[in-house]
C-alpha positions, 0 to 999 in steps of 0.5 A: 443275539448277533449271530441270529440277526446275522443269520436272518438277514443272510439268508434273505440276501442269498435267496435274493442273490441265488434267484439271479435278482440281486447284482451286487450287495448294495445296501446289504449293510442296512440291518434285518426290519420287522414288518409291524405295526410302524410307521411307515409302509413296504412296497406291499403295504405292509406297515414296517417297523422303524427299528431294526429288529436284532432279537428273536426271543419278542416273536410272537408264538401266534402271529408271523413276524416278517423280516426284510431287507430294504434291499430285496422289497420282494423277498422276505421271511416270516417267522414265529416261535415254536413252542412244540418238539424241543424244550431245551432249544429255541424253535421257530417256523415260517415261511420264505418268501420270494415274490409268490412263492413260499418255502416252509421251514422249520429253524431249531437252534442248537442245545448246546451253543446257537451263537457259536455251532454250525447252521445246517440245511437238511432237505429231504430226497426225493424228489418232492419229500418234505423235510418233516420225514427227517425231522420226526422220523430221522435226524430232528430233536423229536420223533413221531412215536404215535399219531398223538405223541413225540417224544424227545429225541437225545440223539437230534443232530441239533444237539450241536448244531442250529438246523432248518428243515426245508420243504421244497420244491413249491408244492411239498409239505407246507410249501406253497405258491399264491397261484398254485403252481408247481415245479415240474420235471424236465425229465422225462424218465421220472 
């Protein structure tokens, strides 16, 4: 459980850090909260739960749970339960977002031991592929074997490690900006 509210509340302090908008760690001791139906607002205004939020087993399967970090009021992750692909890892799906930007992802912990296995970031080349090449055709813990079938994959790299499945840049897969922009090559031989 630790290692989970751990890994959230990283990964939101390093795409604030890595965006060049965070100077020093700050306030980064303040714990992962669930944006709910508390009592009191974000900058946004979003109610925000009082609590700190420390176990992913209460996300909801419906509805996106947004964690922040009172340090970084514009980048947050919104996450929900996944209940397709792997019935033997917990799954989870959402969005990153960093100010009008969202990054999709997909999160499998791993089969064996989430609290202790490695946590790997796969990106799909490209430029422009989306990560769901490699989690139903290559790598994930499923695998696309119809237009209207998966099938368990024994061989998924999440049997021993917690992997997310990234779609990026903005405009790839799921991954979208609130006003439509895209990322664009300054190369020209592309």
């Amino acid at each position: 459980m630790a290692f989970r509210t751990a890994l959230w509340s990283t990964l939101v302090f390093t795409i604030a850090h890595l965006s060049g908008h965070v100077g020093t760690v700050g306030g980064a001791r303040t714990p992962v909260t669930a944006y709910g139906n508390g009592p009191n607002f974000d900058h946004q205004g979003h109610t925000v739960a009082s609590q700190p939020f420390g176990d992913l087993s209460y996300l909801s399967s419906t509805d996106y749970t947004r964690l922040g970090h009172s340090a970084f009021p514009h980048y947050n992750v919104r996450i929900k339960r996944s209940d397709f692909c792997d019935g033997t890892a917990n799954a989870y799906t959402g969005y990153i977002d960093i100010e009008a930007r969202h990054l999709f992802f997909y999160f499998f912990e791993s089969r064996r031991d989430p609290d202790r296995d490695d946590v790997l970031l796969w990106t799909n080349g490209g430029p422009g592929g989306s990560s769901s090449t490699g989690l139903f055709m290559e790598l994930g813990p499923c695998r696309v074997t119809s237009p209207t079938n998966i099938s368990f994959n024994p061989y998924s790299w999440n049997e021993y490690s917690n992997i997310f499945f990234i779609d990026q840049p903005i405009g790839v897969g799921f991954s979208y900006a609130d006003h439509g922009e895209t990322v664009v090559s300054q190369d020209s031989t592309l």
